[in-house]
Structures are given as C-alpha cells and as structure tokens.
TORKOL-4160 file (C-alpha; in steps of 0.2 Angstrom, whole numbers, padded with zeros to 4 digits, m for minus):
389
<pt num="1" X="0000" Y="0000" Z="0000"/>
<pt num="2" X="0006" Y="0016" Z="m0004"/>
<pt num="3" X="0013" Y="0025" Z="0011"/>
<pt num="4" X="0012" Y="0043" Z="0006"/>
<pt num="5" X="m0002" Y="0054" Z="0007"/>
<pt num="6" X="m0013" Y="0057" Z="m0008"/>
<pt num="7" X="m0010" Y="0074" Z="m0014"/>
<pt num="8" X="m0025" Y="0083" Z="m0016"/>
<pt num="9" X="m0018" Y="0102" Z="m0016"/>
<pt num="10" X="m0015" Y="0107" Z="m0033"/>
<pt num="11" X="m0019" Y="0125" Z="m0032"/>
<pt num="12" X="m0006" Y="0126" Z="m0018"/>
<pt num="13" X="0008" Y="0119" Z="m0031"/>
<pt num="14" X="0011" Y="0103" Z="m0041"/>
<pt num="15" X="0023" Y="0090" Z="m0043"/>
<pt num="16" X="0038" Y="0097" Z="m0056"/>
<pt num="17" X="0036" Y="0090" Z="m0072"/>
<pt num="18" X="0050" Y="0079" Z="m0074"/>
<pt num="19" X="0055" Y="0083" Z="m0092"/>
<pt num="20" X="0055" Y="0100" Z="m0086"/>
<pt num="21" X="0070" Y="0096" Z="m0075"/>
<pt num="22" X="0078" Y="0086" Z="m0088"/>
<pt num="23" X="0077" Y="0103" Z="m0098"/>
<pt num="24" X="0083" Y="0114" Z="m0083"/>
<pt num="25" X="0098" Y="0103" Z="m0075"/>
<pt num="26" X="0111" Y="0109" Z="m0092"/>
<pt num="27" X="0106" Y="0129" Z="m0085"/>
<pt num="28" X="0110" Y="0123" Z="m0066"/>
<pt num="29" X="0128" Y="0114" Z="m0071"/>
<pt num="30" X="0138" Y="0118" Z="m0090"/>
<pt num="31" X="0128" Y="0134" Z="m0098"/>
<pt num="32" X="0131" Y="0143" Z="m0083"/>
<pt num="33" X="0130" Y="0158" Z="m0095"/>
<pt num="34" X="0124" Y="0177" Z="m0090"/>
<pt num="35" X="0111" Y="0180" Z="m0103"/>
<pt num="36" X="0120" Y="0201" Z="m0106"/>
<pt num="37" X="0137" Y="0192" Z="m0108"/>
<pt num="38" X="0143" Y="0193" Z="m0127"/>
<pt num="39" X="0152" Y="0176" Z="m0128"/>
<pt num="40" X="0147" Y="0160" Z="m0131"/>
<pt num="41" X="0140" Y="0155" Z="m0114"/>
<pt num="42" X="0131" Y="0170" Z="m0114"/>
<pt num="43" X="0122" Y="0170" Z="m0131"/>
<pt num="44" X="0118" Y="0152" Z="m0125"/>
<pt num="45" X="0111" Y="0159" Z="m0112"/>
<pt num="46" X="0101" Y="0173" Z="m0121"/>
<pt num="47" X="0094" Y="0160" Z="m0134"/>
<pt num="48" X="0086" Y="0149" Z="m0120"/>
<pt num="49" X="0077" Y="0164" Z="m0114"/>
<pt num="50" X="0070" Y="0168" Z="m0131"/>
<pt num="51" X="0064" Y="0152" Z="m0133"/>
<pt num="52" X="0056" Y="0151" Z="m0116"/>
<pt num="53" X="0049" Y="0169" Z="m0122"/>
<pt num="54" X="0041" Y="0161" Z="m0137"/>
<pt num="55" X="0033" Y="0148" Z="m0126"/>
<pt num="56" X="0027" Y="0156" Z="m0115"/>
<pt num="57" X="0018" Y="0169" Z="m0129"/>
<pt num="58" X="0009" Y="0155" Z="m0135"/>
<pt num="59" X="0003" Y="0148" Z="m0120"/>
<pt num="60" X="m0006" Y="0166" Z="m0114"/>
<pt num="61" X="m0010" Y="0169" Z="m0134"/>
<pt num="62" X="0003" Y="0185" Z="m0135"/>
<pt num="63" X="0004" Y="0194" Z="m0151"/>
<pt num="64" X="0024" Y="0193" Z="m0149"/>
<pt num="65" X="0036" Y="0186" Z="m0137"/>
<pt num="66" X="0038" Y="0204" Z="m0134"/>
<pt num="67" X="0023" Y="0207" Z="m0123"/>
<pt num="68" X="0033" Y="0194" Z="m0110"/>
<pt num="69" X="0041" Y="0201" Z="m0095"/>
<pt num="70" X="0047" Y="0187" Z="m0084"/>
<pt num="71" X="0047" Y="0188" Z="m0065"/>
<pt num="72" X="0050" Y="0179" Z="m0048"/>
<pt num="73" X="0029" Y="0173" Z="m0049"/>
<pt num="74" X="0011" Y="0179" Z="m0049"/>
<pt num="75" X="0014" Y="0189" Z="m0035"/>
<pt num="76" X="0030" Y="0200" Z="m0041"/>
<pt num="77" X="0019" Y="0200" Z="m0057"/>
<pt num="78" X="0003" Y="0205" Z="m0050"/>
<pt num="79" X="0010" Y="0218" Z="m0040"/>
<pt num="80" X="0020" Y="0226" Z="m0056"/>
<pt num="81" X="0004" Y="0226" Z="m0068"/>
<pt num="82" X="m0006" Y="0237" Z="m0054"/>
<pt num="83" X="0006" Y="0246" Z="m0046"/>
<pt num="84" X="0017" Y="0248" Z="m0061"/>
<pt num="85" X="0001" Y="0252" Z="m0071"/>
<pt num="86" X="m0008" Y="0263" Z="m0061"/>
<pt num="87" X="0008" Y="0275" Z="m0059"/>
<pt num="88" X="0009" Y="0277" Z="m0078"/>
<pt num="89" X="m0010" Y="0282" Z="m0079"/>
<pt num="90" X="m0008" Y="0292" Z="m0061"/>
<pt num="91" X="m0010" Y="0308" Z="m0075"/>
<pt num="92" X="m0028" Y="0303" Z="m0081"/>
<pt num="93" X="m0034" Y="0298" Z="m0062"/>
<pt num="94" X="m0033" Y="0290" Z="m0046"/>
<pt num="95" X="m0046" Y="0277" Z="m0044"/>
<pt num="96" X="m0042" Y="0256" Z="m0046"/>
<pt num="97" X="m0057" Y="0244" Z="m0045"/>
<pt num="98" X="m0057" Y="0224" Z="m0037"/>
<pt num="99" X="m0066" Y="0212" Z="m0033"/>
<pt num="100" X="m0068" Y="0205" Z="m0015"/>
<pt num="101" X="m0062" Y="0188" Z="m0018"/>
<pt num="102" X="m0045" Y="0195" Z="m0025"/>
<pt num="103" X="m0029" Y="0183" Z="m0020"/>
<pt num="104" X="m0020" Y="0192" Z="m0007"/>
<pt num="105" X="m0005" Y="0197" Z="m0018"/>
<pt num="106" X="m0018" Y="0208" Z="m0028"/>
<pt num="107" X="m0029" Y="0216" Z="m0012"/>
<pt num="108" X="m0012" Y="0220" Z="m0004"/>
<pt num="109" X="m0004" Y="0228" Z="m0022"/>
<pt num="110" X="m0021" Y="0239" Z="m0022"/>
<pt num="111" X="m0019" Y="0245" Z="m0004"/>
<pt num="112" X="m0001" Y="0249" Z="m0007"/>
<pt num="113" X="m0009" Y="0261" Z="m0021"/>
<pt num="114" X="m0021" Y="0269" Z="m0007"/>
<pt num="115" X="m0010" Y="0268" Z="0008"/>
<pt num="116" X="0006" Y="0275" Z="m0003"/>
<pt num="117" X="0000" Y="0285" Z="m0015"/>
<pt num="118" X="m0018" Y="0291" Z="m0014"/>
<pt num="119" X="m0028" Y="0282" Z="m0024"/>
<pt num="120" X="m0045" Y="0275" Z="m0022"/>
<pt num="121" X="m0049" Y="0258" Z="m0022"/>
<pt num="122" X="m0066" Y="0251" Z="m0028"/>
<pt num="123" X="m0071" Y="0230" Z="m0021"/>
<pt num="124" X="m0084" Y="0224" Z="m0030"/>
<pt num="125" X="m0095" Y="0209" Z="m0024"/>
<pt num="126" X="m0098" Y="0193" Z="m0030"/>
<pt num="127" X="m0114" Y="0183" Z="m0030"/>
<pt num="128" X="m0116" Y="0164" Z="m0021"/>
<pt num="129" X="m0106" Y="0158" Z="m0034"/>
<pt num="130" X="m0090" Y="0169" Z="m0032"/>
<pt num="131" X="m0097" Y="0176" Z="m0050"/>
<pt num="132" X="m0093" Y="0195" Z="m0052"/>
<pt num="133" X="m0107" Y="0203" Z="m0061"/>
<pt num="134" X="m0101" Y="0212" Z="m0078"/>
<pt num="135" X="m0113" Y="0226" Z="m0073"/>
<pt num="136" X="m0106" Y="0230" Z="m0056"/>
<pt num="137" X="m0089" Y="0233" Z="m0064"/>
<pt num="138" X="m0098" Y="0244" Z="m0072"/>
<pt num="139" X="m0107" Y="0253" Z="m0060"/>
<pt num="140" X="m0091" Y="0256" Z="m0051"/>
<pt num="141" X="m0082" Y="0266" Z="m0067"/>
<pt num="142" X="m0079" Y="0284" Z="m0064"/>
<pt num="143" X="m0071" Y="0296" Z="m0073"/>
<pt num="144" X="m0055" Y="0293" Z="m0062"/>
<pt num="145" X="m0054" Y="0275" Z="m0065"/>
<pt num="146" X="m0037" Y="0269" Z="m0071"/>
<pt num="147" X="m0035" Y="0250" Z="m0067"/>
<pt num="148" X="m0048" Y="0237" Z="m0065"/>
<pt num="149" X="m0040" Y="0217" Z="m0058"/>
<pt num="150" X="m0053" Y="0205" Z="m0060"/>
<pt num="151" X="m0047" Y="0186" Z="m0056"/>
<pt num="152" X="m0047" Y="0174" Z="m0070"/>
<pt num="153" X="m0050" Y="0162" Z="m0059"/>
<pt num="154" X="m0052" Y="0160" Z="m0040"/>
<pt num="155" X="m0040" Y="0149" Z="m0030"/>
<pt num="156" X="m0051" Y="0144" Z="m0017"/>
<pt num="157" X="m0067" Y="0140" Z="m0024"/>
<pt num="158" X="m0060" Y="0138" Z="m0043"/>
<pt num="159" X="m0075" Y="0151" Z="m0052"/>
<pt num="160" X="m0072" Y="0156" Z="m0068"/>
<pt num="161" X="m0076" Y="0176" Z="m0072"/>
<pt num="162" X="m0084" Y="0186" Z="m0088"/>
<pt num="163" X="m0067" Y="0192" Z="m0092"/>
<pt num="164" X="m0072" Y="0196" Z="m0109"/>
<pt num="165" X="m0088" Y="0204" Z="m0106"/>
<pt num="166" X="m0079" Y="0214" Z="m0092"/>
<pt num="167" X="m0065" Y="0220" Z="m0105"/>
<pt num="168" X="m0080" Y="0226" Z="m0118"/>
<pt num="169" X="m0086" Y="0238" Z="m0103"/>
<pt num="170" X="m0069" Y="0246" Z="m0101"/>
<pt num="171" X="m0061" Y="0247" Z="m0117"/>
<pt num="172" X="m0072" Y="0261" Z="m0122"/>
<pt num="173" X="m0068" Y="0270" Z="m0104"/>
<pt num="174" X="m0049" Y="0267" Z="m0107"/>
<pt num="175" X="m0045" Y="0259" Z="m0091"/>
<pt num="176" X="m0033" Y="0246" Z="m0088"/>
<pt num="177" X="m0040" Y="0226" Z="m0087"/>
<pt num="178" X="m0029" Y="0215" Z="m0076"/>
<pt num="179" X="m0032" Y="0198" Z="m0071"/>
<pt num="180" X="m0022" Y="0187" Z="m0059"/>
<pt num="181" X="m0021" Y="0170" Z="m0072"/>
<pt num="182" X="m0011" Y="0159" Z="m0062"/>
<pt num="183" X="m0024" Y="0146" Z="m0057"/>
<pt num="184" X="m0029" Y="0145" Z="m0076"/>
<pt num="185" X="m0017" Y="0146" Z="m0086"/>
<pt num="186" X="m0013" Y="0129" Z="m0083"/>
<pt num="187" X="m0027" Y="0122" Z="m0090"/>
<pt num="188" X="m0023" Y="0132" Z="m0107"/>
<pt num="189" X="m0040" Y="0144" Z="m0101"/>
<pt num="190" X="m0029" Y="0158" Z="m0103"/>
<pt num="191" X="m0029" Y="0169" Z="m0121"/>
<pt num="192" X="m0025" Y="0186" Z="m0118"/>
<pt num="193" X="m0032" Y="0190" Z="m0135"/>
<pt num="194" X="m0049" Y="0185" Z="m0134"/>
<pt num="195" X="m0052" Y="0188" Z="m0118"/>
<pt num="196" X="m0047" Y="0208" Z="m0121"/>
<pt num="197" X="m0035" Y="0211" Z="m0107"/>
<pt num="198" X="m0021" Y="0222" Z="m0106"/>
<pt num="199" X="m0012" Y="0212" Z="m0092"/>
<pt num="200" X="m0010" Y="0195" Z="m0086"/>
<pt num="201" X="0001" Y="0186" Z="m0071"/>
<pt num="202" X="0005" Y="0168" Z="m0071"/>
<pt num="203" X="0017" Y="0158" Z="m0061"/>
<pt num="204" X="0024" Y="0141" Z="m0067"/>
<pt num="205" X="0021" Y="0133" Z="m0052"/>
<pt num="206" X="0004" Y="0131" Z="m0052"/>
<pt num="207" X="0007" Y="0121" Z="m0068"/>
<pt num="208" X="0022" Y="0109" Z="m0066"/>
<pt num="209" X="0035" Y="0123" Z="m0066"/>
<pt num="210" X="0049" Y="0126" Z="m0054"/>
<pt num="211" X="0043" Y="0139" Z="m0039"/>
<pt num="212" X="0051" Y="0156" Z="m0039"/>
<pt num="213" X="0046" Y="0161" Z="m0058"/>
<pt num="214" X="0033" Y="0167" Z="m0066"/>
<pt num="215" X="0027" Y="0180" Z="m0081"/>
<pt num="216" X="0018" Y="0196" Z="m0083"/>
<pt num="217" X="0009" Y="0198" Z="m0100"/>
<pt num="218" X="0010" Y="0216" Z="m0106"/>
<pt num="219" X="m0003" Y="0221" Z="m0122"/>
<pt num="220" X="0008" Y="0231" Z="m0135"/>
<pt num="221" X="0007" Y="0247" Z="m0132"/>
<pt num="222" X="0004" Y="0246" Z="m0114"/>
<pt num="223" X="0013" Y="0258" Z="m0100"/>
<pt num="224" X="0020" Y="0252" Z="m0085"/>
<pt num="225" X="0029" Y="0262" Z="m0072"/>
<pt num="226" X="0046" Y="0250" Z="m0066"/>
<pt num="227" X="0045" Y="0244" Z="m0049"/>
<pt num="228" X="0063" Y="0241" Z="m0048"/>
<pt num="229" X="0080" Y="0249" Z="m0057"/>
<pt num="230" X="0094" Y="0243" Z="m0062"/>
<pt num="231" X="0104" Y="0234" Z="m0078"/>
<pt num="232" X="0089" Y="0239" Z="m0088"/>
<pt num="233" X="0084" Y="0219" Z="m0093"/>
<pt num="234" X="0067" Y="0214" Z="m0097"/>
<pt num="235" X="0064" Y="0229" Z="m0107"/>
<pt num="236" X="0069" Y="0240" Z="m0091"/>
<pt num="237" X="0056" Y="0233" Z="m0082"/>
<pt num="238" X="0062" Y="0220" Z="m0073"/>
<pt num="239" X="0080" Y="0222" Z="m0070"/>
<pt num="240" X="0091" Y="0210" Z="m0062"/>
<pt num="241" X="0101" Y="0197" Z="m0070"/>
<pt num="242" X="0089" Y="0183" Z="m0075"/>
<pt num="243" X="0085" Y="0165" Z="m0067"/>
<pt num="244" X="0089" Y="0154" Z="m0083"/>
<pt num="245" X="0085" Y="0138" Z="m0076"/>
<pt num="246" X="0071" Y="0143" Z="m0069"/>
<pt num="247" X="0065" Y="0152" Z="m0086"/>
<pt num="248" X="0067" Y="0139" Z="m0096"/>
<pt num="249" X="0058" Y="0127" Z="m0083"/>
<pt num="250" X="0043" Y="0141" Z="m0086"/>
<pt num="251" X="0044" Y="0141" Z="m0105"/>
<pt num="252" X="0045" Y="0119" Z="m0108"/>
<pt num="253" X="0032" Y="0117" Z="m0096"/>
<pt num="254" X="0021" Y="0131" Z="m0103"/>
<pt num="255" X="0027" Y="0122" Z="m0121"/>
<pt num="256" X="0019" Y="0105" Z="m0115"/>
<pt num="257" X="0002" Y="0112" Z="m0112"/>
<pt num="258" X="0000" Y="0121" Z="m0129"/>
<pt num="259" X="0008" Y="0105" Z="m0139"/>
<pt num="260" X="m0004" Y="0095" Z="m0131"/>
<pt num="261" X="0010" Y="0082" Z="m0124"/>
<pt num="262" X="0000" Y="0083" Z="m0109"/>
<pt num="263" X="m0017" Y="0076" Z="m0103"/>
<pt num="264" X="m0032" Y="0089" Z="m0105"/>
<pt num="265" X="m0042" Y="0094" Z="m0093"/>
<pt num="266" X="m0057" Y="0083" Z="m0096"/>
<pt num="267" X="m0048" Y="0068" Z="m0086"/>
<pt num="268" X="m0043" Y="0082" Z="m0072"/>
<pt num="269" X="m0063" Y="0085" Z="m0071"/>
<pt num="270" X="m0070" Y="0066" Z="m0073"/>
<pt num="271" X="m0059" Y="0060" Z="m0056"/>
<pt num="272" X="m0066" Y="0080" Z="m0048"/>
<pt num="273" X="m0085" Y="0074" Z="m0052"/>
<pt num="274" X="m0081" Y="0057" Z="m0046"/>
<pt num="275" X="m0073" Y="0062" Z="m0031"/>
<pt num="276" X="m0088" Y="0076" Z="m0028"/>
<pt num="277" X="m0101" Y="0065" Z="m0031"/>
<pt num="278" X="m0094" Y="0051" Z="m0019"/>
<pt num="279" X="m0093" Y="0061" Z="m0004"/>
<pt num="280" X="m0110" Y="0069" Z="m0005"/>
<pt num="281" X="m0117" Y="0052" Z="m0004"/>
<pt num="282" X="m0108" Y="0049" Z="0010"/>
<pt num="283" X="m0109" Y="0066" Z="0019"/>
<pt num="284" X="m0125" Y="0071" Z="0013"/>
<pt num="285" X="m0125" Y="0088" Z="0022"/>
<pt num="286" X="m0109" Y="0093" Z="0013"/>
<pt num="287" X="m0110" Y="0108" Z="0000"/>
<pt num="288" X="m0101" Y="0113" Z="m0015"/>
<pt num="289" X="m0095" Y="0131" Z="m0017"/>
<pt num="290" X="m0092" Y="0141" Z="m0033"/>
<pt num="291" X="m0099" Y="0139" Z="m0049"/>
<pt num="292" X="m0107" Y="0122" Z="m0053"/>
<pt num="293" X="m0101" Y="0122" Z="m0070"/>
<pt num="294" X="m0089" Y="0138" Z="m0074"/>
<pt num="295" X="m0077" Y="0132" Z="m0063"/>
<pt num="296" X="m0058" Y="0125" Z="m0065"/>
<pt num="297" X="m0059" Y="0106" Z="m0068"/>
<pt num="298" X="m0051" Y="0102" Z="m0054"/>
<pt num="299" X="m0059" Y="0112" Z="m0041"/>
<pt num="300" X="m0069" Y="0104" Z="m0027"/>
<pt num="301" X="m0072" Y="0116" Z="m0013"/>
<pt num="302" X="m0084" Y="0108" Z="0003"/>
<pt num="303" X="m0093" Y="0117" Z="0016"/>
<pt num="304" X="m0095" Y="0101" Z="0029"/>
<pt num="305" X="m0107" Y="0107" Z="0043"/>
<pt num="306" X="m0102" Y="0105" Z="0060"/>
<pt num="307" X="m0085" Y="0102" Z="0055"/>
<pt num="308" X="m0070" Y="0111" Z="0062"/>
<pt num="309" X="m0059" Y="0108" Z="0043"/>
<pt num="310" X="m0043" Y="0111" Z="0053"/>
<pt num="311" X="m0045" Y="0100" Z="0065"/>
<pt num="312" X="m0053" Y="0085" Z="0052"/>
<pt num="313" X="m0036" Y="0088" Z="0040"/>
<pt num="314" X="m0027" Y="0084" Z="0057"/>
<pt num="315" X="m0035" Y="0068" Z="0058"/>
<pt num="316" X="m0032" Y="0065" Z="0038"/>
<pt num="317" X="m0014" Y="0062" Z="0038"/>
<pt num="318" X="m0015" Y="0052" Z="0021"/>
<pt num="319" X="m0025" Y="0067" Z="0013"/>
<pt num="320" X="m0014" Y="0080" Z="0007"/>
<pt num="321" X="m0029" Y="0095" Z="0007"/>
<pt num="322" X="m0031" Y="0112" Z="0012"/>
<pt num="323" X="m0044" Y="0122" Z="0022"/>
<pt num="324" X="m0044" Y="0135" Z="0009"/>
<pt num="325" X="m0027" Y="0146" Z="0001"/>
<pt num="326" X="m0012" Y="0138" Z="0004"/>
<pt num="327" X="m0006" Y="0158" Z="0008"/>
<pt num="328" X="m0019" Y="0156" Z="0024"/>
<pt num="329" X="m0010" Y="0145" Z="0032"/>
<pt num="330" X="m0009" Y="0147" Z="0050"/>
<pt num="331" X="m0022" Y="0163" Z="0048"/>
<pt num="332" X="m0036" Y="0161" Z="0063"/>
<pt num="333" X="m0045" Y="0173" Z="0052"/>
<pt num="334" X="m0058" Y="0164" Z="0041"/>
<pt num="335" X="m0057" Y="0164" Z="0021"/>
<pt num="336" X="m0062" Y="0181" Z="0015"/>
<pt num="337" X="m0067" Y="0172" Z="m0004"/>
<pt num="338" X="m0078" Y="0162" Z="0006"/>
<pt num="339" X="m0087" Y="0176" Z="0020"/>
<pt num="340" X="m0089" Y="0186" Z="0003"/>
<pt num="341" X="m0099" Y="0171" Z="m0007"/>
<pt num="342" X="m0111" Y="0174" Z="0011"/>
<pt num="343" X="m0106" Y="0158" Z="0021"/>
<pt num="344" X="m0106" Y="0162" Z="0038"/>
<pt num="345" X="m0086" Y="0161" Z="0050"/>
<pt num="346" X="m0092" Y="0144" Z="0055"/>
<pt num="347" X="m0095" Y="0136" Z="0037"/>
<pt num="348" X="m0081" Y="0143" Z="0031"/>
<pt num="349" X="m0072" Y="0136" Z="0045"/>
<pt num="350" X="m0078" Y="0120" Z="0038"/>
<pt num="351" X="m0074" Y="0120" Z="0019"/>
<pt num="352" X="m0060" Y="0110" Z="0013"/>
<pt num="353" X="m0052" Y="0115" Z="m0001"/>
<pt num="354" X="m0048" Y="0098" Z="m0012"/>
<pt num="355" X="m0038" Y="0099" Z="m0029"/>
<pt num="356" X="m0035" Y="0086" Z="m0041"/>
<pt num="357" X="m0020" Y="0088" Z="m0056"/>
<pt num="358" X="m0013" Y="0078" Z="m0069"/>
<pt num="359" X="m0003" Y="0066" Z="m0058"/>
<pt num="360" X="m0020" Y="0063" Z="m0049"/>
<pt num="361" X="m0026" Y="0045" Z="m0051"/>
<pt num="362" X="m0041" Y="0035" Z="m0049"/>
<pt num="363" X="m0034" Y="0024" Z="m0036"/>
<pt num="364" X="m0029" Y="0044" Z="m0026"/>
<pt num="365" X="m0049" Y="0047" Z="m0028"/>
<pt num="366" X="m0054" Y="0028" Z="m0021"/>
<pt num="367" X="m0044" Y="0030" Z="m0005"/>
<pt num="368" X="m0045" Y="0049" Z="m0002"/>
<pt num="369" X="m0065" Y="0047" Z="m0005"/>
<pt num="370" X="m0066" Y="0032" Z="0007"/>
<pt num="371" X="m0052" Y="0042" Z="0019"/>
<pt num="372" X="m0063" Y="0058" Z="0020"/>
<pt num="373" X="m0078" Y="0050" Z="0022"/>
<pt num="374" X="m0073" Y="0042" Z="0036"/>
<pt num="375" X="m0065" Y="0055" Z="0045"/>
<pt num="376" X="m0079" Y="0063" Z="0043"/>
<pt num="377" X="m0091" Y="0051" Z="0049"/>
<pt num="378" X="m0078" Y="0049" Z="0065"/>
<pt num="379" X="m0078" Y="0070" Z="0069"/>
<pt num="380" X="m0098" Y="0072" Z="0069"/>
<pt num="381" X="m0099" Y="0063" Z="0082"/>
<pt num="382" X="m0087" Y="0072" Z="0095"/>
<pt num="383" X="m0091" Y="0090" Z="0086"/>
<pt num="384" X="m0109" Y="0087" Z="0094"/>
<pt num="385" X="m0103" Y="0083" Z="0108"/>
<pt num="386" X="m0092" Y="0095" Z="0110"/>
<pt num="387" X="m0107" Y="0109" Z="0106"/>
<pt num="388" X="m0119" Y="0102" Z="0117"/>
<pt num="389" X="m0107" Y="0101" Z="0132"/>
C-alpha cells in the first residue's frame, strides 16, 4: 500500500514535471552563462530565454514574445501590472477597481496604491457563486478610474469570471484590465487576445514549473511604471540578472500544455466529479462552493457542517488538502473568498479545499473518498458533543 499521502492540493503547487527538469539541469551545471554576456556562454544563455519567451507567448495567446516580462511569480507580477500600471496612468486619475475575492497578492498591491500614494480603491462583490457581475464593474467606473484586476479564476473556490464581457465595458472608458491568471493558465483557459485584457500574471508553479518564476503579459502598447532599477533587462522593467533555469523550466512546461503532450483537462474534471459525487453520498449535508459548472476542472471546494476543517485535516494524515489558500495557512481569520460568497465564520471554518491535477489517479480518488468520508463520519460525532457540552 502506498505509504504517502494522496495529494489533493494542486492549487497550492504541483509536482515538477520531470521533463522539465531534464530541460533545466544543463542551465544549473555547464551553460552557466549570463544571458548580457557577449560570448558564447552568454548567447547560449540569451537564446534559451528567447525560446522560453516564445513559449510562454503562445501559452497566454501573446501577439509577440515581446509582450513577456518574466518575474519571480504571480505575486511580483501581480504587484508590477497594478502598481506599475496605475503609476503610468496616475495623469488621467486615481481610482483602481477589485473584486472582494481577489488573491491576497492583488488586495495588498491595491492598498499599497491607497495607503502610498492616494488612490482609491473600488471591491466589487460577487454573488453565491463567487461570480462577479459584468454590470457592477460597471457601475463602479468613474471618470477617475485607471486599473480594473478581476481574477481569471479564484484559488479557493475555482470560479471562472466574464473576463471578456468585463473588457467590452472598459475598453471604451480606457482603463486598464488586469487579471491574476495563475490558477488558469494551466489548463490552457488563458488567451490574452480573446479575452481583451491588457495584463495577465501567471506563475509556473501552479502548472508543473519550478517555484520562484513566473510572467507578466503586457498588451503592446501598454505603459508600465518599473518597480525596480537597475541593468535595464526585461525591457527595463524588470532588471536583475535573469534566473535561466528557472526560465526555461517556465517556458517547456508552458510548451507541453499548448503542444498537447500533456493530458487535458477533461480527465482532471472526470476524477473532480467522481470524487464530488462520492462524498455527497456519503456526507449528505456537505456543500459545494463556486460555480457548478464555470469552474476550474479540478476544483472541489466543501462546506461540511459541523466540522471544524482544521481539525478534520489533522485527523487526515493520508490526505494532502487544504482548508482554503495555501497563503492562509496558520491565519485564525476565516477565508475572505468564502465570507464574501455569504457563508457564515463557521462554514467557512468547515470548507475544505480539495484539488485534483494531472498526476492525480483514480486509485488517489478511491482512498481519499473512502479516507474523507470516514473521518468525517468519526468527527460528527465528537463535534456534537463537544457543542452540546
């Protein structure tokens, strides 16, 4: 029997691909290269990087490996697209909209805005769903408004957003469209083109990538104010010397996605349903959260009533979950995705978040089904307890 714990926390990370390493290790020991240096080692260097560029274009559906700025992750790139792009349009106003259900790289980027430099920040709701509602953008335009960051899709409770129909409303104001892509990207959901934004942030780790790197997609045409100076790489707006291995870990494993040498995400969702549907028969009080059908294939977030999910993962040591985003960990404080989609501090005290990937397999949704399940059936018991005493 296999003694390590299923791993059901994709959209904390996932396992490196390992023909991504293969393609990293030459970058870690004999092309060692600086990518500025003008000798061989260096144009080694430099090429890797353009093909990593070129990859990585195509995954996100960029006009031109151009509109690529490599960074450290979502995070550095989140932070650079609204900071960085509500600088450079500081001139025509002072006002960013959100939504409440933002990662927290992208809620704390905005109040940097307010705190630092005066803006005004806008958070729109969501409905039940974690759906944000086209019109509300909207309604929050003003005259002032600069920069709007709208999610692609939500790392807790995995809901897709009207991207597109959100860009048709702003385009005409001139604002700004950002959206935090790093939970879909993955799943080849991302195309920058046709959903009409000016910016998108990924991170290579959410799809099989090394940790530490990620990429900011920049429409052509597009003006960002630098966050950092220096050497003057990545078009000046990233200097620093690059992290080769890394970059070429981000472009193969964006390239193994677009050339299809990877499973799609219809196997991901089969083993999510099955899992899903297993446990509501077993816990029928159980609940799913975010949308029943826009949502990413391998999403399965479950409200489970009179459950303390902490406390159940303690007694889960062979399931590998999470009780919400991996960035909460060790927060008291309850999931702000899940209060702003209206479940109260106690359910969302109880929602696990469970995420099944490409090395997920069915045996992993037998025994975590049958592992949940009875862990489940073990905690009601002493919760009520507990309650009434």
């Amino acid at each position: 029997m296999n003694s390590r714990p299923v791993y059901l926390d994709h959209q904390a990370t996932t396992p490196l691909d390992e023909r991504v390493l293969q393609a990293m290790l030459p970058f870690l020991t004999s092309e060692y290269g600086n990518p500025s240096s003008n000798h061989a080692y260096g144009r080694t260097a430099a090429k890797a990087i353009r093909t990593a560029r070129r990859q990585v274009a195509d995954l996100v559906g960029a006009k031109n490996e151009l509109e690529i700025v490599f960074t450290s992750g979502a995070t550095e790139a989140n932070h650079l697209a609204i900071i960085g792009g509500a600088l450079a349009a500081r001139p025509r106003g002072g006002h960013v909209i959100t939504t409440a259900i933002e990662h927290k790289a992208v809620l704390a980027a905005c109040q940097h805005l307010a705190d630092h430099h005066g803006y005004t920040i806008t958070r729109v709701g969501v409905d039940r769903h974690g759906r944000v509602h086209p019109a509300d953008v909207a309604a929050a335009l003003t005259p002032d408004t600069v920069l709007v960051s709208v999610m692609h899709a939500n790392n807790e409770i995995g809901t897709l957003q009207r991207i597109a129909a959100i860009a048709e409303i702003i385009r005409p104001r001139g604002g700004l469209l950002h959206t935090d892509a790093a939970q879909s990207a993955g799943y080849g959901l991302l195309d920058a083109g046709e959903l009409g934004v000016d910016l998108a942030s990924i991170s290579a780790h959410k799809f099989h990538g090394p940790k530490g790197i990620g990429a900011l997609y920049i429409r052509g045409g597009t003006c960002i104010t630098p966050l950092q100076s220096g050497g003057g790489q990545e078009r000046g707006l990233r200097s620093g010397t690059p992290n080769v291995p890394a970059v070429v870990g981000l472009g193969t494993a964006a390239d193994l996605i677009t050339t299809g040498a990877v499973p799609g995400p219809a196997r991901i969702r089969a083993l999510r349903d099955r899992l899903q549907e297993r446990l509501q028969a077993s816990i029928p009080d159980a609940s799913v959260n975010g949308h029943p059908h826009r949502r990413l294939p391998g999403n399965l977030s479950l409200t489970l009533p009179g459950i303390e999910a902490i406390d159940l993962l303690d007694r889960l040591p062979a399931v590998a979950a999470s009780t919400g985003s991996a960035c909460n960990t060790g927060n008291a404080e309850p999931s702000h995705v899940l209060t702003a989609i209206g479940l109260t501090r106690s359910q969302a005290r109880a929602t696990l978040r469970l995420s099944i990937g490409r090395t997920t397999t069915d045996a992993d949704i037998e025994r975590a089904g049958a592992l949940i399940a009875e862990a489940v059936k073990a905690a009601a018991p002493a919760q009520t307890t507990t309650e009434a005493a």
